[in-house]
N, C-alpha and C positions, 0 to 999 in steps of 0.2 A: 745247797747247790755248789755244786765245783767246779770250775774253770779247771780246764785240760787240752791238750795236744797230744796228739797220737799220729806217729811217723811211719808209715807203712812203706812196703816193696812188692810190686809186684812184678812174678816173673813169667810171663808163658811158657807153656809146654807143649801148646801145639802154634799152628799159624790160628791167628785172629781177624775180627773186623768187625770194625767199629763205622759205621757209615757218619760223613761227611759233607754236610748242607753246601750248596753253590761252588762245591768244584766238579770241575768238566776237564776229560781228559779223553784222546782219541782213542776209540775201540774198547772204553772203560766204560760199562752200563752203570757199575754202583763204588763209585772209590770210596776209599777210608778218610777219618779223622786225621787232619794236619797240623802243625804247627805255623808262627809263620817262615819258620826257616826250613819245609816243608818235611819234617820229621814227624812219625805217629805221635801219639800220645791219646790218654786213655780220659776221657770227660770225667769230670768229679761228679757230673748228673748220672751219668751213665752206672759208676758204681756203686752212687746214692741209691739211684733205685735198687739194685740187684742185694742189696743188705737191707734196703727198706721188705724189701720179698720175702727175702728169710727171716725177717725178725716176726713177721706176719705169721709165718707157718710155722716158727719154732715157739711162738707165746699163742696159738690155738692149740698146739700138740699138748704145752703144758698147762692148758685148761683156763688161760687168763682171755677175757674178753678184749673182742678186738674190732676193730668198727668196720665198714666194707666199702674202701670208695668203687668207684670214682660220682655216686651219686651224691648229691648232696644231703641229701634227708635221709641218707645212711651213715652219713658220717659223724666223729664225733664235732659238737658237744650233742648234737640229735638223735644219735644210735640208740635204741630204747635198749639193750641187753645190756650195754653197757651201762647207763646212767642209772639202772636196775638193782646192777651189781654193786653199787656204791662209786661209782668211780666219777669221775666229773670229764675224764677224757682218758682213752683208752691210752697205754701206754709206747703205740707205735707214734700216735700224734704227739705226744707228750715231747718225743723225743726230734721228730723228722716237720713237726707241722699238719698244717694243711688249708683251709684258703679261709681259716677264721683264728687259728691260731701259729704265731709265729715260729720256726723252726730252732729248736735249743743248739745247731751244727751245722755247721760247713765242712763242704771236702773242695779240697784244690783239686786242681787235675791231675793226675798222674804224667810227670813227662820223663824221658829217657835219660837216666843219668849211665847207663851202658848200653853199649849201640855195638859191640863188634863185629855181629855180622850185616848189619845195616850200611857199613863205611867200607869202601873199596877204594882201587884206582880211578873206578868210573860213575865214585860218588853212593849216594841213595838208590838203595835198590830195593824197590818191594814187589810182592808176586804179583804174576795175573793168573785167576786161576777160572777155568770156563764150567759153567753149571747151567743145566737146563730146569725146567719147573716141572712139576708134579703134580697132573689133575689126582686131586683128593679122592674122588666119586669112583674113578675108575685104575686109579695107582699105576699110571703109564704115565711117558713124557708126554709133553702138549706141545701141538705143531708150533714153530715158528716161537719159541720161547727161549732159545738160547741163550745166555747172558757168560758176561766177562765180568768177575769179581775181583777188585784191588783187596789185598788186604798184606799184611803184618807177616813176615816170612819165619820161620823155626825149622832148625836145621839140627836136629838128634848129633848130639855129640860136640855142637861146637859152643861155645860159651856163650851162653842164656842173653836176651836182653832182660834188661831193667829198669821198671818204671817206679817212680819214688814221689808221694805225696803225704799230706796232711789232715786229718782231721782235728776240727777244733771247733770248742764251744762248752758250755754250763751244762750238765748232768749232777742229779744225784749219783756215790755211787752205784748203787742196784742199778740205778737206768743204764749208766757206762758200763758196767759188768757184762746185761742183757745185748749192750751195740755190740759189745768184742766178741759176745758168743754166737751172734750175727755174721757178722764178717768174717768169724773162722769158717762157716758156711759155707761161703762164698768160693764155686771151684770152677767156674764159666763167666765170660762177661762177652757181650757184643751179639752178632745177629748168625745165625745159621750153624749153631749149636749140631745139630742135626746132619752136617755134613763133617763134622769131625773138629769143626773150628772152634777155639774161644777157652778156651781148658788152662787154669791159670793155677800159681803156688803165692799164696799170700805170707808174707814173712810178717807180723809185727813187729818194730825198729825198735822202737823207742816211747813209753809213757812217758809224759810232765804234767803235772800238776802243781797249780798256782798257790803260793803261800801266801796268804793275805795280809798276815804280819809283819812277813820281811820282804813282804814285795819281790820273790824270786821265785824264778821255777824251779822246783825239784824232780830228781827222776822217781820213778813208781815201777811197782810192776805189776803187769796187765793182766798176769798169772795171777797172785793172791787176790785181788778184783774179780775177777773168773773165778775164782776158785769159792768166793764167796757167796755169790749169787745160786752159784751148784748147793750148796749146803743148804742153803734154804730152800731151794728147790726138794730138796730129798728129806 
């Protein structure tokens, strides 16, 4: 196992939203994720799952068993395809947990280390933008559903924001290989996907991995890790 840090960036490229427990704001049906110096920023749960999703669909594509929650007597160590297969716990648990085995990572939150269009004369500015709902049955608006969405503003042409965090925790290679070719995946985060929101450009920053002997971190690259995992795949 290897102890590592992995420094990411993320930048949107369209407007986003991330919904936001117990704030209330006038004429706002669903506000965003805040800080407490009331700035966005992006939950480390929030992108834990959305890389937890694609490592799911990208290791059934390549044929590795993979367990099915959110039941419990389908998950690993009790999946019978998987314990079938040899394995003692599928490889997404291995990596992310689940409510009988402890998770190998953590992600910080992603918070704004560039904000330029965010900062004015007259302070924080985020949009409202208005959206009605869509009976499914009949693919019309539904009376009386209007709603007022907060979210994350992007502005084509003017200089990107940026949200900057960390992953960290014990992997074998292969398994860290498998996370970064996960999170290269990853091109949406947040809710209403479908109305054009949440479309993001993932930079990887920076690898470190922990030297045991001399008690330091060195840098790595995330490329040859990736690159090796592929090899064996093929």
């Amino acid at each position: 196992m290897q102890r590592f840090s992995l420094k990411l960036k993320i930048q949107p490229e369209t407007a986003f939203f991330i919904g936001g427990p117990g704030r209330t704001l006038p004429l706002v049906d669903r506000s965003i994720e805040v800080d407490e110096l009331g700035f966005p920023y992006i939950p480390g749960s929030s992108f834990r799952g959305r890389v937890r999703v694609h490592l799911e669909r990208l290791l059934k594509t390549m044929g590795e068993p993979v367990c099915t929650p959110p039941r419990p007597e389908s998950m690993c160590p009790h999946n019978r395809e998987v314990v079938l297969r040899g394995h003692a716990v599928c490889r997404v648990c291995r990596i992310f947990g689940n409510a009988w085995i402890p998770s190998s990572v953590v992600f910080s939150n992603f918070k704004l280390v560039e904000f330029p269009n965010l900062v004015g004369s007259s302070g924080k500015s985020l949009w409202l933008r208005p959206g009605v709902s869509i009976d499914r049955h009949l693919g019309t608006a539904e009376e009386q559903k209007l709603f007022t969405l907060e979210c994350v503003p992007f502005q084509p042409g003017n200089k990107p924001l940026v949200f900057q965090g960390v992953i960290e925790g014990w992997l074998s290679k292969e398994d860290l290989g498998w996370l970064i070719a996960a999170i290269r995946l990853v091109s949406h985060l947040g809710g209403h996907k479908a109305r054009g929101l949440g479309r993001i450009m993932i930079t990887l920053e920076d690898l470190k991995l922990w030297d045991e002997q001399r008690k330091t971190w060195s840098s790595s690259s995330w490329q040859t890790i990736l690159e090796e995992v592929l090899q064996n795949v093929r």
